[in-house]
C-alpha positions in Angstrom: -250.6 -56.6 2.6 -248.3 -54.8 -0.3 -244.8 -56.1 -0.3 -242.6 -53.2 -1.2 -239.3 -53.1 -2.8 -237.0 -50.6 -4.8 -237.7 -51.1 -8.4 -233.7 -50.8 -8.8 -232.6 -53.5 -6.6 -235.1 -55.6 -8.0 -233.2 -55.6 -11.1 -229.8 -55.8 -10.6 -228.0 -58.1 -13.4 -231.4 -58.2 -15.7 -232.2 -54.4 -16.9 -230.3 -52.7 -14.1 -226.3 -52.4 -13.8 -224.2 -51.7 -10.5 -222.8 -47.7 -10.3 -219.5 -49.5 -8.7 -217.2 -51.5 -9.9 -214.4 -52.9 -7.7 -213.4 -55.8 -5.8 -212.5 -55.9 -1.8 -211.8 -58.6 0.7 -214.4 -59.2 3.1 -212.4 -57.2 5.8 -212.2 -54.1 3.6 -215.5 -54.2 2.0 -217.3 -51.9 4.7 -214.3 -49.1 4.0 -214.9 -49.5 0.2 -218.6 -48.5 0.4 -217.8 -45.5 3.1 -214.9 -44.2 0.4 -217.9 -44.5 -2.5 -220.5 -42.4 -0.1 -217.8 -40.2 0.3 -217.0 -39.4 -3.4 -220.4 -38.8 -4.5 -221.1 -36.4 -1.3 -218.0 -34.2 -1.8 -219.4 -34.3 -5.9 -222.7 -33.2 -5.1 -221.6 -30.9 -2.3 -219.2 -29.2 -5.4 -222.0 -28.7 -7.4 -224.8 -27.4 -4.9 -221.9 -24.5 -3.8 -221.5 -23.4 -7.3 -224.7 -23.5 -8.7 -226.2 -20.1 -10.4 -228.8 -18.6 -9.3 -231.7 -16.7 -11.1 -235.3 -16.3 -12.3 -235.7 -15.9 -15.7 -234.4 -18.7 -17.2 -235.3 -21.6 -19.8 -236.9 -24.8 -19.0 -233.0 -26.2 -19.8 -231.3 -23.7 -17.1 -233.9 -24.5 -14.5 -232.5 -27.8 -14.7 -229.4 -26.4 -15.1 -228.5 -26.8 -12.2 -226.3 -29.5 -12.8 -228.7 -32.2 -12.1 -226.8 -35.7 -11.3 -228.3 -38.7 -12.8 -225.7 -41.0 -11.6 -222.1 -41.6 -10.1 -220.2 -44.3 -11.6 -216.9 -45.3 -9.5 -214.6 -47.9 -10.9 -212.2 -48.7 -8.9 -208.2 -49.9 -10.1 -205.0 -50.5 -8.6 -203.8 -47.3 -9.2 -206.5 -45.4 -10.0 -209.7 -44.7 -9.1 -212.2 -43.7 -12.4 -215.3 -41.6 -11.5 -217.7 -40.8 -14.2 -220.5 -38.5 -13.7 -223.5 -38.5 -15.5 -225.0 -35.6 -16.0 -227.5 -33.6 -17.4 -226.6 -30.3 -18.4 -222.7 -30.1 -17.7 -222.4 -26.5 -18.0 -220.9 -25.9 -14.9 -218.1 -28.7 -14.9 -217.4 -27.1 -18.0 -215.6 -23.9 -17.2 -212.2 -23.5 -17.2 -210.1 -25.1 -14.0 -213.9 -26.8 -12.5 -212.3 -30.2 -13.0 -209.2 -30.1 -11.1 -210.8 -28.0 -8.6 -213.1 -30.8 -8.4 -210.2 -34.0 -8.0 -208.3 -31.6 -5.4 -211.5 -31.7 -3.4 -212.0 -35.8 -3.7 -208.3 -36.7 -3.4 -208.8 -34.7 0.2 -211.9 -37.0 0.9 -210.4 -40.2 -0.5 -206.7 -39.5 1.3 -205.0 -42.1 -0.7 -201.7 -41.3 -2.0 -200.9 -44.5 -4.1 -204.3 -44.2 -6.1 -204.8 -41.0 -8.6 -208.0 -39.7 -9.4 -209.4 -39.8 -13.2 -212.6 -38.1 -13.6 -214.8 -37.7 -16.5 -217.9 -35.8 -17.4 -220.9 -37.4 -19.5 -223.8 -35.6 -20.7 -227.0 -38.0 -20.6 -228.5 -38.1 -24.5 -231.9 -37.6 -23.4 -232.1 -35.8 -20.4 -236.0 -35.8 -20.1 -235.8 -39.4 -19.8 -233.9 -39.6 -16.5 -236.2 -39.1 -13.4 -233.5 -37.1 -11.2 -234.2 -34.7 -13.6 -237.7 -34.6 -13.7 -238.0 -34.5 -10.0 -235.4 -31.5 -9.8 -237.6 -29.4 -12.1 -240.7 -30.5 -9.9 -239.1 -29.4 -7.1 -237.5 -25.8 -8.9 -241.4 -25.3 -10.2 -242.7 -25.7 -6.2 -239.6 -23.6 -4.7 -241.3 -21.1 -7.0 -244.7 -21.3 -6.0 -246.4 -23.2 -8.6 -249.2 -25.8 -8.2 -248.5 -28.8 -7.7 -251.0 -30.6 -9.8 -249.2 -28.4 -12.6 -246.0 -28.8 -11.6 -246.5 -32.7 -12.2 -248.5 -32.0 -15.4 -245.6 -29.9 -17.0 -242.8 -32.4 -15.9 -245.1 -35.2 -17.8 -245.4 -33.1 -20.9 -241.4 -32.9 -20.7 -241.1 -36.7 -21.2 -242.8 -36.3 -24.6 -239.6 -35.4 -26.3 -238.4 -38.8 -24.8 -238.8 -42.0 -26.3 -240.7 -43.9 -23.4 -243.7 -46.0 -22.6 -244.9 -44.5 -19.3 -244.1 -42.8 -16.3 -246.1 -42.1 -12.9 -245.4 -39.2 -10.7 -246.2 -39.6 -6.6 -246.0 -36.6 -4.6 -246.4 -37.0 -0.8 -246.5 -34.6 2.6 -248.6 -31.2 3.3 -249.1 -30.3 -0.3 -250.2 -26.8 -1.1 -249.4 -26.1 3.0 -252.5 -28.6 4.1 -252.5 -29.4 7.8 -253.1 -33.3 6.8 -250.5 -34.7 5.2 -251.5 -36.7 2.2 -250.6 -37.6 -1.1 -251.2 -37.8 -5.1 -250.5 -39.5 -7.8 -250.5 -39.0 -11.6 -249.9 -41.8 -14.4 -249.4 -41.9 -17.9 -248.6 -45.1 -20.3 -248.0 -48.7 -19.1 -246.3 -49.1 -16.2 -245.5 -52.8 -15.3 -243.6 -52.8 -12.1 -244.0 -56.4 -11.6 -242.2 -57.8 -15.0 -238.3 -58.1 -14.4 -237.4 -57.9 -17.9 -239.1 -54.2 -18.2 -237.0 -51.4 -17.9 -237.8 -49.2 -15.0 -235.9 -46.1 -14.3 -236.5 -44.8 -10.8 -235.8 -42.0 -7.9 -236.9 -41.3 -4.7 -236.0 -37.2 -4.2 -236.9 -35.1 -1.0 -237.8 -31.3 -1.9 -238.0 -28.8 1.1 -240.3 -26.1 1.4 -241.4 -23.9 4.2 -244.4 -26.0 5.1 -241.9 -29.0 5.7 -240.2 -31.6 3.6 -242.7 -33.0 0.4 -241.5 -36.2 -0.7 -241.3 -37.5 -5.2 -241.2 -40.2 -6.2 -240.7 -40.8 -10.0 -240.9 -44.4 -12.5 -240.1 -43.8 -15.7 -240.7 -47.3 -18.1 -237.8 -47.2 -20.9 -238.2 -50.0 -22.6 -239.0 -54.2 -22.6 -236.6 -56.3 -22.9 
């Protein structure tokens, strides 16, 4: 029988950092976690409302969409430090997006001693980060496209990355079967079972009118 487990977790404090940094008492850890949940919501909420929309676009504005790699929250006595990494931050970008933004999380956070201080990081190599891949999977499948070539043309992206493999698993009634099933595609190593390997992953739900198709993306980086 497999024994499953979430390539992330497994790595915690080897290859694989925390997104939150604070400390709580026992008493107030539980609130701490719901205030975290909260500020990455109302971020992602932010950017789903203002995203463009369009066709004809580059492979860059597909992904455009302001695709989220991760959150990090770091947590002071007085302030509360969110950074978001992002791919292509063209929408937090425009003039007044920011404080828009804080207004919006200091309404969800409703702390009057702590301010808000948030920062915007572009990712170096976007192509590398499996949110990413799995967002243009699911704009290519929104958009009618196989997909076998959907998961074809999101490996071909990670060439301009420097990694050593990826696999791409795409589950649920795939090209509107009655039978759900699901398929795979692999390329390069892949060695989920070695701690010190860097494994970047995501699990990402895509909707489409013949239900919800679920990806699920590991991307090696490097060995340690």
């Amino acid at each position: 029988m497999g024994q499953k487990i979430n390539p992330l977790g497994f790595r915690l404090g080897t290859t694989q950092n925390h997104h939150s940094f604070w400390f709580a008492q026992p008493k107030n850890y539980s609130k701490g976690l719901q205030e975290d949940k909260k500020i990455r919501n109302c971020i992602k909420n932010y950017i789903q409302k203002n995203r463009k929309k369009g066709s004809n676009r580059k492979i860059e504005s597909d992904l455009s969409s302001e695709v989220i790699t991760h959150i990090e929250i770091k947590k002071e006595i007085d302030t509360i430090r969110v950074i978001i990494h992002i791919g292509f931050p063209n929408l937090l970008k425009k003039k007044g997006a920011i404080e828009e933004l804080e207004k919006d999380l200091q309404k969800e956070v409703n702390s009057v001693n702590q301010r808000l201080n948030i920062t915007i990081e572009k990712v170096k190599e976007p192509y590398r980060q499996p949110n990413i891949l799995a967002e243009y999977i699911a704009f290519q499948l929104k958009n009618r496209v196989s997909f076998r070539k959907a998961m074809k043309k999101a490996i071909e992206l990670t060439k301009k990355a420097d990694i050593k493999g990826v696999k791409i698993k795409i589950a649920g009634r795939l090209a509107g079967k009655e039978i759900a099933r699901a398929e795979c595609i692999k390329k390069g190593r892949l060695p989920l079972q070695t701690i010190r390997a860097k494994i970047d992953y995501c699990c990402y739900p895509i909707r489409t009118i013949y239900g919800v198709l679920g990806v699920k993306i590991w991307i090696f980086v490097e060995e340690e």
